[in-house]
N, C-alpha and C positions, 0 to 999 in steps of 0.2 A: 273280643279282645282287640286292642288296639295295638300298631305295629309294633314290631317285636324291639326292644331295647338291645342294641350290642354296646355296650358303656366302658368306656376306659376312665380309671378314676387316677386322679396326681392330686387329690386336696390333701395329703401327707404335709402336715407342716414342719415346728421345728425340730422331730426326728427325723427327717428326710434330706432337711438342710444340713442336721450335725453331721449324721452317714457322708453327704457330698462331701463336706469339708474334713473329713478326716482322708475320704479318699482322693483327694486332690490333693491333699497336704502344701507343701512348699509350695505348689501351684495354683491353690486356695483363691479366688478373688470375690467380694460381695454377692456379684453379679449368678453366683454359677449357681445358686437355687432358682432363679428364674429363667435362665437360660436351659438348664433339665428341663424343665417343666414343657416350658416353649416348642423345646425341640420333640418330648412327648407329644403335644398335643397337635403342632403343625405335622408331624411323621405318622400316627397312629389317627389322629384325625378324618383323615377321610374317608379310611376305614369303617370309623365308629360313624354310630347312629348319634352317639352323644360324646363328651368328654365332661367330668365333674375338676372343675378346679375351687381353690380355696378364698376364703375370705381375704385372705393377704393377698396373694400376688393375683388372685383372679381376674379384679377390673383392669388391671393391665396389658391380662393375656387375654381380653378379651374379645382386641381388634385382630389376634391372630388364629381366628379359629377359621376351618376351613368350610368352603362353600357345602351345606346339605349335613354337616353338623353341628348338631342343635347344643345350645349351650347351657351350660350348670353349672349353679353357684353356690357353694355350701354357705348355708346359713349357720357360721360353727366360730366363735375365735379358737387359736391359735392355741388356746390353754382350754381342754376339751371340760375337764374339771374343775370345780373350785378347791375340792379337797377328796381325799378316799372314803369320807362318812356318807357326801350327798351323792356322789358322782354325778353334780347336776351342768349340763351343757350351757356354757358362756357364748353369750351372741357376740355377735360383730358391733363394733362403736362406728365404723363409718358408712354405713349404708343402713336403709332397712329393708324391710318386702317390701313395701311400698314404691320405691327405687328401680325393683326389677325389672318393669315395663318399659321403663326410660332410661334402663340399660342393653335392652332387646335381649335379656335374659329369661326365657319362658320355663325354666326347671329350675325348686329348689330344692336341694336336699338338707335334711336336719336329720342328727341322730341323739339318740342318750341312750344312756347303761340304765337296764331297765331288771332289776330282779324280783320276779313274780311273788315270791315271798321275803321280798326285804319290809322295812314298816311300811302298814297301811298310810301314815300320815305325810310319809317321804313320797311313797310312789301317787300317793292324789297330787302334791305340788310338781312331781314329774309331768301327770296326766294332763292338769290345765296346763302348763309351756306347751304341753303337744296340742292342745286344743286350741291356744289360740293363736298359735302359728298358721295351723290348718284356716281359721278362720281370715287371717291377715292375707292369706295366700287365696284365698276363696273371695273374699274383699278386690282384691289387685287382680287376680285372671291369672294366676301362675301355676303351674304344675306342683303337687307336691309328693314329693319321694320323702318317706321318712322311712327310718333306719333304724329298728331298737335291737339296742350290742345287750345281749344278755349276759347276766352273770348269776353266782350265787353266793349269799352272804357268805358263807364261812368255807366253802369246798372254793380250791384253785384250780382255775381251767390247765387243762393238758394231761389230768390223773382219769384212773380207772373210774373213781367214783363221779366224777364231773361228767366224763362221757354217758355214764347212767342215768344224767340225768339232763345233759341238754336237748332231748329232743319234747320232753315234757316242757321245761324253758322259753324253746322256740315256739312251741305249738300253743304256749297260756300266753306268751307275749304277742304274737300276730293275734291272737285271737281277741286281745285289747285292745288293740290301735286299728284292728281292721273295723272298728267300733263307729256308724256314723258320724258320732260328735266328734270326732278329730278330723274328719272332712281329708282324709288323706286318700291320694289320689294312685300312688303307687306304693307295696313298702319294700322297703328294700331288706333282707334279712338272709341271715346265717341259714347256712348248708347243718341241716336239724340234726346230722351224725357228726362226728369225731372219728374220720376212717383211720386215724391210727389205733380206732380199736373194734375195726369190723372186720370179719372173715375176707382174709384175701385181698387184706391190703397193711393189717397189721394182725394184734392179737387178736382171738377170737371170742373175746368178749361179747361183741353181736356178731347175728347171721344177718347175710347178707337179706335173707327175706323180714328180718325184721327192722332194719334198716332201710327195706324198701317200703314200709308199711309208715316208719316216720315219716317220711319222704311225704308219704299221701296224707297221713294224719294232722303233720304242722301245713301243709296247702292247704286241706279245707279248712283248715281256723281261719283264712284268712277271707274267707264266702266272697265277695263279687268284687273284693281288691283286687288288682293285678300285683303279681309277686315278682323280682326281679331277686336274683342269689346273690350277697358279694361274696369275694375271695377270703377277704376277712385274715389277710397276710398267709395261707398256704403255699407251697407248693404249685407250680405252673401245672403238671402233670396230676395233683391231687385235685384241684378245682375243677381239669378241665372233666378226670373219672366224676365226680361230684354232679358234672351237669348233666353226664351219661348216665347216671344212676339216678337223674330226677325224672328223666326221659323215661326209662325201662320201668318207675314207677310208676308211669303215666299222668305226671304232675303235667297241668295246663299251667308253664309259669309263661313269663313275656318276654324273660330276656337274663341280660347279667350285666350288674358293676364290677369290671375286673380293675386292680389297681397293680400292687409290688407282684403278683404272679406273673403279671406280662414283665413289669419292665424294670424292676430290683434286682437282675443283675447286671445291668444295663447303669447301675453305679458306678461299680466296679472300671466297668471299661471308660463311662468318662473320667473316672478318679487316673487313669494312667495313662491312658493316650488321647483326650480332651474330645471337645465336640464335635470335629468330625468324622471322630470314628463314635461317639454317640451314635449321631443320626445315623451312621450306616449298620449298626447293631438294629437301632429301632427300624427301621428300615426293612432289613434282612428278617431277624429272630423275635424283633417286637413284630411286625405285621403278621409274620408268621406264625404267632402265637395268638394272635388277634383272631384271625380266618379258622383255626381252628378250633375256636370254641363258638365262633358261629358255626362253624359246621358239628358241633357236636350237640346245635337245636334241631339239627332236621332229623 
C-alpha cells in the first residue's frame, strides 16, 4: 500500500456558499465562499497529506496550498446532477484532465450516484463516464480517486430499511469500479453501516459483529484497490467511531476524505464573528479534529 491519505475535503459547492451567506447575513460579501475555503485549506493544509478543492473556486486556491500538501481537483461542476431520473455527474466547462499536469494538479477526484439495481441501460452509460475518465487520467499521468455515492431506487437513505441494505450497496458498488476497466487508482467510498442503527450507537437493528463483518466484506470487493472512507456529511465524532470500527475489523484501508465533520461548524463561527476568528477555530478545533482521526489509523 501506498502512503496513507489524511485528506480534508472543501469541494462543497453552491450549498456551502448558501449555508455562508445565510450565516454572514448583513455581513454577506461575494468574496466569503472563497475566503472559507482558503482559510480551510491554508489552516488544515499542512496537516493533510492532501486537501480536495472544487472545480469553481479550486484553480484559484491553488497557489495557496501548503508546502508537502498534495493537491486535488474535483472533476465535478457545481450542478452534481442533471435531474433525479439519471443522477448523472456534469463535468467542468473550463478545464479538462488533460490540464492537470500543467496545472501541477497530480489527484483527481470524480464521483456519481451509483445504484446497483437502478436500470441496466442507465448504470452502463454511468459505467463508460467512469471508464473513460479513468482512461483520460491514465492518458495524462494523474491519480484517480473515484467516489461511487450510493443510493437505492425507491427506499430513502436515513430509514430502517436503507440501513438494511447499504452495506450490500457499498459492497456491489466498490466491487464494480474496483473493476480493471475504469483504471481507478484509489476509491474513495461510504462507511458500509448506518451507525444510527447499530448496537451501541443507535437502535439495535445490527450487532456490532455484524457490522464489523460489513466492514470486511465491502474492503474485499474492492481486491487490490486502495480504499480511503469519506465522512459523507456525519457527525465529527461518528466518522471518526466509523474509522475505529474499520480498524477493529481489520480493514487494510489507506486513509480518509474528511470534509463538513471537521470543519461545518466552523460556518457558524465565521457567519458571526468573521475570519479571524475562522482561522483560529480551524486552527484550534479543525486541526484538532484533523490529528485525531489520523490518530484513530494507528
Amino acid at each position: 500500500m501506498s502512503q496513507p491519505i489524511h485528506g480534508v475535503a472543501v469541494d462543497a459547492g453552491s450549498g456551502l456558499q448558501a449555508a455562508i451567506r445565510d450565516a454572514r447575513a448583513v455581513n454577506a460579501q461575494d468574496s466569503d465562499h472563497m475566503t472559507f475555503k482558503r482559510a480551510v485549506l491554508e489552516t488544515l493544509g499542512p496537516a493533510a497529506s492532501t486537501v480536495l478543492v472544487d472545480a469553481q473556486c479550486g484553480p484559484d486556491l491553488l497557489r495557496s496550498y501548503p508546502d508537502g500538501c498534495d493537491k486535488m481537483l474535483a472533476f465535478e461542476a457545481d450542478v452534481y446532477h442533471i435531474n433525479d431520473a439519471d443522477r448523472i455527474t456534469v463535468l467542468p466547462d473550463a478545464f479538462t484532465i488533460a490540464d492537470y499536469p500543467s496545472m501541477g494538479v497530480p489527484l483527481l477526484k470524480f464521483f456519481i450516484y451509483y445504484a446497483p439495481d437502478d436500470d441496466p441501460a442507465l448504470n452502463a452509460r454511468k459505467q463508460d463516464l467512469v471508464a473513460d475518465i479513468g482512461q483520460q487520467c491514465r492518458d495524462a499521468g494523474v491519480t484517480f480517486l473515484m467516489e461511487p455515492l450510493v443510493y437505492h431506487p425507491s427506499i430513502a437513505p436515513g430509514s430502517a430499511d436503507y440501513a438494511a441494505l447499504k452495506p450490500d450497496l457499498v459492497t456491489r458498488a466498490t466491487a464494480v469500479f474496483a473493476q480493471p476497466r475504469f483504471q481507478v487508482d484509489v476509491l474513495k467510498v461510504e462507511i458500509p453501516v448506518d451507525l444510527n442503527f447499530v448496537d451501541g450507537f443507535g437502535s439495535n437493528h445490527m450487532s456490532r459483529d455484524a457490522a464489523l463483518s460489513a466492514f470486511r466484506d465491502a474492503a474485499a470487493a474492492a481486491g487490490d484497490v486502495d480504499l480511503v472512507y469519506l465522512s459523507a456529511g456525519v457527525t465529527f465524532e461518528r466518522f471518526e467511531a466509523s474509522l475505529v470500527m474499520a480498524r477493529d475489523a481489520g480493514v487494510n484501508f489507506r486513509g480518509f476524505m474528511c470534509g463538513r465533520a471537521i470543519w461545518s461548524d466552523a460556518v457558524a463561527i465565521f457567519g458571526q464573528h468573521g475570519e479571524p476568528a475562522l482561522i483560529e477555530w480551524l486552527a484550534d478545533t479543525g486541526r484538532t479534529r484533523l490529528n485525531r482521526l489520523i490518530a484513530a489509523l494507528d
